[in-house]
N, C-alpha and C positions, 0 to 999 in steps of 0.2 A: 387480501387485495394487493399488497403489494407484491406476494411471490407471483403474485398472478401479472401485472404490470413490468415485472423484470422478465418472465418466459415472454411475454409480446416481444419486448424490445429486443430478446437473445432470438426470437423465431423470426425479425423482422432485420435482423443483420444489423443492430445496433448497440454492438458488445460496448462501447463508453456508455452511451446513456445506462444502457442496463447495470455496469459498474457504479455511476453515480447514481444510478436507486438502493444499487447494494451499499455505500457508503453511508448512504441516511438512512440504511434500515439497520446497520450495523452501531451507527449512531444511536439509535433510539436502544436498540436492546441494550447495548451496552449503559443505557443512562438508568434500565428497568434491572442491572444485577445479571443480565444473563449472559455471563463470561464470556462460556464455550460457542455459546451462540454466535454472540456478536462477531466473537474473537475468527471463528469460519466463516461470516460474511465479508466481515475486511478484509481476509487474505484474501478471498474468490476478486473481491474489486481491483486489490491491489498487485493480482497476478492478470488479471485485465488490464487494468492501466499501464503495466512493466510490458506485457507482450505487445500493445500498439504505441509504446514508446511516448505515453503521455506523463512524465517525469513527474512534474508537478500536483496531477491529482493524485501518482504512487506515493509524492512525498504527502500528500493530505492524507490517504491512506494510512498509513502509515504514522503520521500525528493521532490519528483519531484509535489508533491499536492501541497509543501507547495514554493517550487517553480513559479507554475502556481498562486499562491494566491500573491506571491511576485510580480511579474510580474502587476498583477492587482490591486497593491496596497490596499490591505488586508495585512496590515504587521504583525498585531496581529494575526490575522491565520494565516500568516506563521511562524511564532514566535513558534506556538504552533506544529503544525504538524514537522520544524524541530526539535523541543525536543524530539517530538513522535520517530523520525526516529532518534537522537543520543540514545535514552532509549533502543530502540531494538538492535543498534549495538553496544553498552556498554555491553549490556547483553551477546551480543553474544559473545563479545569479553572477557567478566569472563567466560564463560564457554567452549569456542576450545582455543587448545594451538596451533592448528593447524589448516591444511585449510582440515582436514578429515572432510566429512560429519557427523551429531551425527546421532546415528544407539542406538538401543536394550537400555541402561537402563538410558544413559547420554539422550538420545531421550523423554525420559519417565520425565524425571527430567525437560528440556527443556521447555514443553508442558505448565503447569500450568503458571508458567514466563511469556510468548509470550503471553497465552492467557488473564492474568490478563494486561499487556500493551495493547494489542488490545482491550479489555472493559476499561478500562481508557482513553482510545482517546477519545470514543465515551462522555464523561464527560464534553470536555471541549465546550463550546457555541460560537460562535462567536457574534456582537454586536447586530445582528437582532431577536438571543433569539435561533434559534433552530442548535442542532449539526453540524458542519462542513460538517461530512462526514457519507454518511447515511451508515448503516451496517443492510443489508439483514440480515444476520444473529441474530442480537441481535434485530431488528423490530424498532429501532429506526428512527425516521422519521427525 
């Protein structure tokens, strides 16, 4: 029901909400043991949330990877993914003095930031040698 619930919302032009079903389904699997699982539904959210520049839910993303890693005793990649997810909301938190969304030139400023933290994630390895968390985008495997 819920893969079904997230294609509505991807066929109805609503890639956040459908990333935020995918964070609570990534959630749950990840609390039921199923690593791989989980661990491909949070990247799909959190490459969603990275592509429309919603910082905040990539950094809950991103908490909740290093969560499901915690869970499965990977401590060191959770270790590392919660840094990732305090580095974006540190960041966030120098640059809103408030809970306005950034709009026009603080937006523009924003951008380089978030995306130099998102290509630094992808840097770190876990023990078996290849990146944590694969990124469609940067091609890393």
């Amino acid at each position: 029901r819920l893969e079904e619930l997230v294609s509505r919302l991807d066929r109805a032009g609503k890639p956040d909400q459908a990333a935020a079903a995918r964070l609570v389904a990534g959630k749950l699997m990840g609390r039921l043991s199923a690593l791989d699982e989980a661990m491909t539904i949070l990247q799909q959210a959190f490459d969603t949330f990275e592509k429309s520049d919603s910082w905040a839910m990539a950094a809950e993303a991103l908490h909740s990877m290093g969560q499901v890693l915690h869970r499965n005793e990977r401590y060191q990649d959770a270790v590392a993914l919660f840094g990732q997810a305090l580095q974006v909301r540190r960041t966030l938190a120098e640059l809103l003095d408030d809970h306005r969304p950034v709009r026009g030139k603080a937006r523009n400023e924003c951008r380089p930031k978030f995306r130099r933290i998102a290509r630094d994630r992808h840097r770190h390895t876990n023990s078996d040698g290849p990146p944590i968390v694969p990124s469609a985008r940067t091609g890393v495997p």
